[in-house]
C-alpha positions, 0 to 999 in steps of 0.5 A: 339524496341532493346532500351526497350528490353535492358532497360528491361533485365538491369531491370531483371538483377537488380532484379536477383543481389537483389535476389541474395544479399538477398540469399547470406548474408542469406546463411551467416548467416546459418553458423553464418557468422555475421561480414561478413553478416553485411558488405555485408548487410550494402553496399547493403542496400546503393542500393535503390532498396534492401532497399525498401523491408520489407525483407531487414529489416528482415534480417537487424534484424537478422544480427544485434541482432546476433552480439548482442547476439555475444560471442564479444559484448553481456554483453557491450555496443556495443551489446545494441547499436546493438540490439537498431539498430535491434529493430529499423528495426524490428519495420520498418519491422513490419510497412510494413509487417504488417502479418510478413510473413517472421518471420515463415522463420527459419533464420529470425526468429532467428531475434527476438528470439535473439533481446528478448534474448539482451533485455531481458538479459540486462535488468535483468542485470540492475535489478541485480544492482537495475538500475531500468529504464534502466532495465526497458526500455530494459525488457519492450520491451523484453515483446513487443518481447515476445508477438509477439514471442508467437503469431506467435506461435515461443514461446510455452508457452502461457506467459512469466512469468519470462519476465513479472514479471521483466518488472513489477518490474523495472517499480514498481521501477522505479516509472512506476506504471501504466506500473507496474500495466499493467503487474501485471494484466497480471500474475494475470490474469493468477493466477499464483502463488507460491515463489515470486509471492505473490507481483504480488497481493499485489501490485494490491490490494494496486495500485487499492485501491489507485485509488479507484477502490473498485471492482478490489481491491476486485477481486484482494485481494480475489485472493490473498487470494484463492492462498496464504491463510496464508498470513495475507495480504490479509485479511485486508480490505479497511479500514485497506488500508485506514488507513495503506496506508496514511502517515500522519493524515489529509491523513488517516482522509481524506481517512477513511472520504471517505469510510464514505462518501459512507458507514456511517454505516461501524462499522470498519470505524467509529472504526478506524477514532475515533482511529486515532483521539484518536492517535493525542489528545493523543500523546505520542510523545515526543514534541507533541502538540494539533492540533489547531482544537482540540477542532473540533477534539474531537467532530469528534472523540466522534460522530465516537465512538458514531456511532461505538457503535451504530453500534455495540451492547453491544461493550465497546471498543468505550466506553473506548476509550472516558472515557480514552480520557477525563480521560487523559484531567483532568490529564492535567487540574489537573497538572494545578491546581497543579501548580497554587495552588503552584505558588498561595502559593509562592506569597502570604505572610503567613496570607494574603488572595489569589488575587481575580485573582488567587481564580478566576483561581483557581475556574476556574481550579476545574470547569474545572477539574470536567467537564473533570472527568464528561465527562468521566464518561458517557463512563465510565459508558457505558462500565462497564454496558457492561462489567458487564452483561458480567462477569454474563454470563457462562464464565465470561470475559477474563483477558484483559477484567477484567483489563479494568473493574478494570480500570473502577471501579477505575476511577468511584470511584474517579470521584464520590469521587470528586462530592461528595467532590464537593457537600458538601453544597447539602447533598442529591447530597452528599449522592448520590455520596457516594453511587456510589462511595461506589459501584464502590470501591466494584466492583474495591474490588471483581474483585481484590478479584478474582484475588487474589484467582485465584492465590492462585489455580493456586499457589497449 
């Protein structure tokens, strides 16, 4: 019986000297006794009974995120390494305390208070330097600290905006997009707004539209446009992103093509997909040569054009887009049979008949040359009845309007002027193309003719 009893205050003793260490280093760090809290807090942890409590990790926290936060260690590499150290028992403590009773204690919650302040301090250190991963590493577990903080009610405010913009800055950075992106949410969510948060917007509508979630890229682009209305940004639409995000033709025909897919009669699509076509088949490019699949791509290009004007009444935009397409093909052809008639003469020798070869290619280029002046009269035409019914109408058509007229009327007087030059054995087919072209010099005269008085009014 006196054996137990002995056995039973050795045990009562061990409780009270564990009570004890804990109240003694906790009474050092009242009066910010670090060092000295550390010492005696690192030969105790050694005994197995102090180092089973959650406690004892709470107060490793705070021992060690205050050396961190320390006049001596802060800004080196010794405080990361300390506030590493603490992170990692605050992560214990919150494993076996999981209601994380003891933060409410005013000395142990100086714990992570300090532990964020290391994180967070250090990690816009590193965003300062544009190190972007390491500054991320360290922000996104200030933002962890922070959430805590402000749900055991030890932080007031109900988001740590400055916390979570860096955090999704150096994760956007450092090419943690879906990190990035979870942040964003979060301050968009909250719509905040004003210097410096525009970018919180801009990068969801772009992020959301590349993951081809149409309905968050909407909520997030009309938020954008509620809180910041001057930005241009935020009133293009998905197939702007769709053409404006891709890097390279097959991309932005791939992207465009998509919308398509699910909205064929989108006008701006079709528009837009003619365009980018356009853009490749008539490169100005230095050095720039047709796709192999030109010939496909034309015909994609014409049918998108097609539909955009059949979307879209009485809209000669499509329409010019095609007649100057084809237009610029018979220059080509025309710089062909410039240079075989030239390479035919040098050949032949004065008073002797062409090969039948080069009168064959030679044919073969005027055909061509007519059918590519022919394939652009069609839109030519479109567009000046368009344009023509227009300029009858109060108001009449602006300057840029009556520059594509004028366009028009003159290469539709030179396209006639080759048929009927072409049509020289077919009187009726002669007559014909006389007439049309007579017209369109006439049309080409009096848009110049009005321009000329114009400026004679303006002059006086």
């Amino acid at each position: 019986m006196k054996k137990l009893l002995v056995v039973s205050v050795v045990c009562l003793s061990g409780l009270v000297t564990t009570a004890q260490n804990y109240d003694n280093i906790k009474n050092q760090l009242l009066f910010n006794k670090f060092e000295q809290a550390k010492t005696d807090f690192d030969k105790a942890f050694t005994n197995a009974k102090f180092a089973s409590k959650a406690e004892a990790f709470i107060l490793k926290t705070a021992i060690y995120a205050g050396l961190a936060m320390s006049d001596a260690n802060k800004d080196k590499p010794v405080g990361m390494q300390l506030a590493n150290e603490a992170d990692a028992a605050f992560k214990k403590y919150r494993e076996m305390d999981p209601e994380m009773k003891l933060v409410k204690d005013p000395v142990y919650q100086n714990g992570p208070v300090n532990l964020y302040s290391a994180f967070y301090s250090g990690g816009y250190e590193d965003y300062k330097t544009k190190s972007w991963q390491a500054g991320y590493d360290k922000l996104k577990k200030a933002v962890e600290l922070s959430d805590i903080l402000i749900a055991q009610k030890i932080f007031n405010s109900p988001l740590d905006t400055n916390v979570l913009i860096l955090a999704a800055i150096t994760a956007e950075s450092s090419d943690n997009k879906e990190d990035a992106a979870k942040y964003y949410v979060r301050l968009a969510d909250a719509k905040v707004d004003g210097d410096g948060f525009e970018s919180v917007y801009r990068f969801l509508v772009s992020y959301y539209f590349g993951k081809k979630d149409i309905p968050n890229f909407e909520k997030y682009k009309t938020l954008g446009a509620q809180l910041y209305p001057k930005s241009e940004y935020f009133t293009f639409d998905k197939v702007d992103f769709a053409a404006g995000l891709a890097t390279n033709f097959d991309d932005k025909v791939k992207a465009v093509e998509e919308i398509l897919a699910s909205d064929p009669d989108n006008f701006k699509a079709n528009q837009v997909l003619g365009e980018i076509i356009y853009d490749t088949l008539n490169s100005e490019k230095e050095g720039a040569v047709l796709p192999a699949n030109a010939a496909d791509l034309e015909k994609r290009m014409v049918a998108s054009f097609l539909k955009a004007a059949s979307v879209r009444a009485n809209y000669e935009i499509p329409f010019l887009y095609m007649g100057d397409h084809f237009i610029n093909k018979a220059a080509k052809t025309n710089d062909a049979r410039s240079a075989h008639a030239a390479d035919m003469k040098a050949r032949t020798k004065p008073g002797t008949m062409a090969s039948k070869e080069d009168i064959a290619k030679r044919d073969m280029l005027d055909k061509k040359y007519g059918d590519d002046l022919d394939q652009a009269r069609e839109p030519y035409e479109k567009a000046g009845a368009i344009l023509a019914d227009r300029a009858s109408k109060e108001g009449g058509l602006e300057l840029r309007e009556k520059e594509q007229y004028k366009k028009v009327a003159n290469y539709l007087s030179e396209i006639y002027g080759y048929k009927r030059v072409q049509a020289k054995s077919k009187p009726a087919d002669q007559a014909k193309f006389q007439a049309e072209e007579k017209k369109w010099n006439e049309i080409y005269d009096s848009i110049n003719a009005i321009k000329t008085l114009k400026k004679g009014h303006d002059a006086n």
